[in-house]
Structure formats: structure tokens, C-alpha cells
C-alpha positions, -999 to 999 in steps of 0.1 A, spaced: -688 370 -445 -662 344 -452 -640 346 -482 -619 317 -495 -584 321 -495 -578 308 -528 -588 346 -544 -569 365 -513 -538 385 -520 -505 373 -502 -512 404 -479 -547 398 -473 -535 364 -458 -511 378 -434 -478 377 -455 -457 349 -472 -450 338 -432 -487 332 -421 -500 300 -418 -525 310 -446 -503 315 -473 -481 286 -460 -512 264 -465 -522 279 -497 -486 273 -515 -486 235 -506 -519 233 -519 -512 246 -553 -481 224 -551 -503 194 -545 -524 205 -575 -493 205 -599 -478 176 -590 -513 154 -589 -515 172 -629 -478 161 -634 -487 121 -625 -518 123 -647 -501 135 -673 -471 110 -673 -491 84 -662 -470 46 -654 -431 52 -656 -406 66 -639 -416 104 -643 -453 96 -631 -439 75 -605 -414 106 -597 -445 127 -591 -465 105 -572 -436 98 -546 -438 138 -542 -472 139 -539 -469 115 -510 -441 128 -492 -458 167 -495 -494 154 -484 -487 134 -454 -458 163 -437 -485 188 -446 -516 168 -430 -490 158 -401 -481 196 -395 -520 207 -403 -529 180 -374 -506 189 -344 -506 227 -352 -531 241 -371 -564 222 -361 -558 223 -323 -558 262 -328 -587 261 -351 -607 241 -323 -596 267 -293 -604 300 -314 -635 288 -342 -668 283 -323 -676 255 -345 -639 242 -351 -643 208 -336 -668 199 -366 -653 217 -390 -615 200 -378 -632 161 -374 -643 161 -415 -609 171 -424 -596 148 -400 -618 120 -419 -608 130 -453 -571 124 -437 -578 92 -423 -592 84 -461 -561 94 -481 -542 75 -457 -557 42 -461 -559 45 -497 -521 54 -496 -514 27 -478 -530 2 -502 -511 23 -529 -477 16 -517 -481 -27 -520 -497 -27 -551 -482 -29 -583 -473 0 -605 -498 2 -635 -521 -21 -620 -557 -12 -627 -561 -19 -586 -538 9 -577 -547 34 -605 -581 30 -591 -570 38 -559 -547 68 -571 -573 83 -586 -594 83 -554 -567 101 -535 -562 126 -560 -598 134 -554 -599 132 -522 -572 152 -519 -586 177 -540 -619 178 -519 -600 183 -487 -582 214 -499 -612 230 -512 -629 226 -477 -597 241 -458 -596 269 -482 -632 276 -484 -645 266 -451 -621 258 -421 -590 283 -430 -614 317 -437 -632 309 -402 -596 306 -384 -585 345 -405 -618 357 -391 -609 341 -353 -569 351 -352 -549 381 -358 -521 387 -379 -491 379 -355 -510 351 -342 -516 339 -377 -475 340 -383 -464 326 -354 -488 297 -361 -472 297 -395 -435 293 -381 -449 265 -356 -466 248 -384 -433 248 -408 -412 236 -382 -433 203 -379 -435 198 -417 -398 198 -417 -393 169 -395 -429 149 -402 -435 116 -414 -436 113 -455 -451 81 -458 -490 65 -446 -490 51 -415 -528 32 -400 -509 38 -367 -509 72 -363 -541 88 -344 -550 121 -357 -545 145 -331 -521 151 -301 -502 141 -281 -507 106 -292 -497 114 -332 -467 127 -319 -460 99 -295 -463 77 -329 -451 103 -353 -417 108 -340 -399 74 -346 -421 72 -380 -408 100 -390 -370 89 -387 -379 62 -404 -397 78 -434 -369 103 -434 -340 77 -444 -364 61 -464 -365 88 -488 -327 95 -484 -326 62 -493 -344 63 -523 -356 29 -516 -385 15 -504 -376 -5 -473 -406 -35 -464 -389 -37 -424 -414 -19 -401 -401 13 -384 -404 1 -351 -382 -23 -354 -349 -1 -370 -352 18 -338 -336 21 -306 -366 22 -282 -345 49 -263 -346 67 -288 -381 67 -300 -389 79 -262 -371 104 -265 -376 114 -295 -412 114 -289 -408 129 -250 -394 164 -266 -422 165 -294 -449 157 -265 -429 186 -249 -431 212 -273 -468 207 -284 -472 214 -246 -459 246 -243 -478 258 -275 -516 249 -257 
């Protein structure tokens, strides 16, 4: 019988390294900083927390969606359905993200939309942690689970922050896009500025090929 994650033990989830308890500290993360903007509200410390709510979800769904769910649909019998509602949930946030970021702060318009996000957000973890992750503890052991844990870290690190339409959901094609986005988003944020010039065009095309080349690479090698 499958048992949510959120009640597990660190242990029962394969250790602070597996991908389940990886997955299960962003999510609470997500939870407290979606509480923090609701709390603050318009201003600069709501606006704070939303920025980090953004920057969390979209490395996490990134990492979740060229890791996590190509596993879940080579090991769970039924991971292809399970993996394509998360995916639409994804494709949901995003778009509603995207309207976020050119409306106005305070506007009714985008604390409409904020709002939607939040829950949507909040609906998508309760399906990983209730539905889709349990199946993937029942399908993969242990080691399996950590490695998939390391793999899935090492893409958050280095994923896009920011919505982008462009970006398909799965591989090889959101790493193809994801890589030069992800530069972009990257200084962005270093920036602390929001910068209206698409990415595509503050890169060397060179670079973006490559770029994208050793990500293509490396997702490779993990099938």
C-alpha cells in the first residue's frame, strides 16, 4: 500500500541524500515562503518572498522534469500518466508566472493570478507526495533512490529561475532550451534586476550550443 511521504521519517525516505527527502524539503520550503507572501502581502518583503518562491519552483520543476519523471516513467508501470498531470500542472504555474512577472505589483489582475499559482502549486505537491513519489519508493531501491537524488541536485543548481512558454517539458528538448535560459535567469538574479531583453539574444549562439550539447550529453548517459 502506498504511503505518502509527507508522514515518512528521513530514514524511511532513504536518507537526507535521496531524492525523496530532497523533494520533500523544497516542498515545505515552497509552503513557507508562499505563507511568508501572504502574510506580507504588496511591499518589498512580500515581493522578497515571492521572487523566492519563483526562483525555488521553476529550478525544482526544471530538475523534477529532466531527472526525476524520466525515471518515474522507466520504473512505475503507470508513470507516464501519473508524470503528464504533473507535467500539466507545470505547464499551468508557468503561464500564470509568466503573466505575473508584467503585471503590476498590487494589481488586483496579478494578485489574482498569484493566488492561482499558490494553489496550484499547492495541489501539485500533494500529488507528488501522495501519488507519484510513494509509487517511485515502492519501484527503486535505496542506492538508486540517492544517486537519483545527487543527479536531481546537480540540475537544480544550474536550472532556469524564471517562466519560460519556451521550454518543452521533457528531454532532450528542455535541455536544449534550458541551458542558455538558465544563464540568463542566473545573472538576472545576480543582478537583482529584472532585465525586459530576451535571453536569446544576450547570448553567444556558440555558446548556447554548447552549453546545451554537454546538458544533451549528460542526460544521455543517465538513460
Amino acid at each position: 500500500m502506498t504511503r505518502t511521504i509527507a508522514e515518512q521519517t528521513e530514514e524511511q525516505l532513504g536518507g537526507p541524500d535521496g531524492i525523496l527527502a530532497r523533494q520533500r524539503r523544497d516542498h515545505r520550503e515552497m509552503t513557507r515562503l508562499m505563507d511568508r507572501y501572504r502574510e506580507a502581502g504588496p511591499g518589498d518583503d512580500g515581493e522578497r518572498a515571492l521572487k523566492d518562491v519563483v526562483q525555488l519552483v521553476f529550478s525544482h520543476a526544471f530538475a523534477e522534469e529532466s531527472v526525476l519523471w524520466p525515471a518515474v516513467r522507466r520504473s512505475v508501470p503507470d508513470g507516464e500518466e501519473l508524470t503528464s498531470r504533473v507535467e500539466e500542472e507545470h505547464q499551468q504555474i508557468n503561464d500564470l508566472f509568466t503573466d505575473i512577472e508584467r503585471l503590476a505589483p498590487g494589481s488586483p489582475e496579478r494578485e489574482d493570478r498569484i493566488a492561482r499559482a499558490f494553489a496550484l502549486i499547492e495541489q501539485d505537491i500533494r500529488d507528488e507526495e501522495d501519488l507519484l513519489l510513494p509509487r517511485l519508493q515502492e519501484a527503486v531501491d535505496t542506492p538508486r533512490q540517492r544517486r537519483l537524488g545527487t543527479a536531481w541536485e546537480a540540475v537544480r543548481k544550474t536550472a532556469p529561475t524564471h517562466p519560460h512558454p519556451v521550454v518543452p517539458r521533457r528531454p532532450p528538448g528542455n535541455a536544449i532550451a534550458g541551458v542558455p535560459l538558465s544563464v540568463y535567469d542566473r545573472a538576472r538574479d545576480a543582478l537583482g534586476r529584472v532585465n525586459s531583453t530576451p535571453a536569446w539574444r544576450t547570448l553567444t549562439v556558440p555558446g548556447a550550443l554548447l552549453a546545451a550539447a554537454v546538458l544533451v550529453g549528460a542526460w544521455r548517459r543517465r538513460r
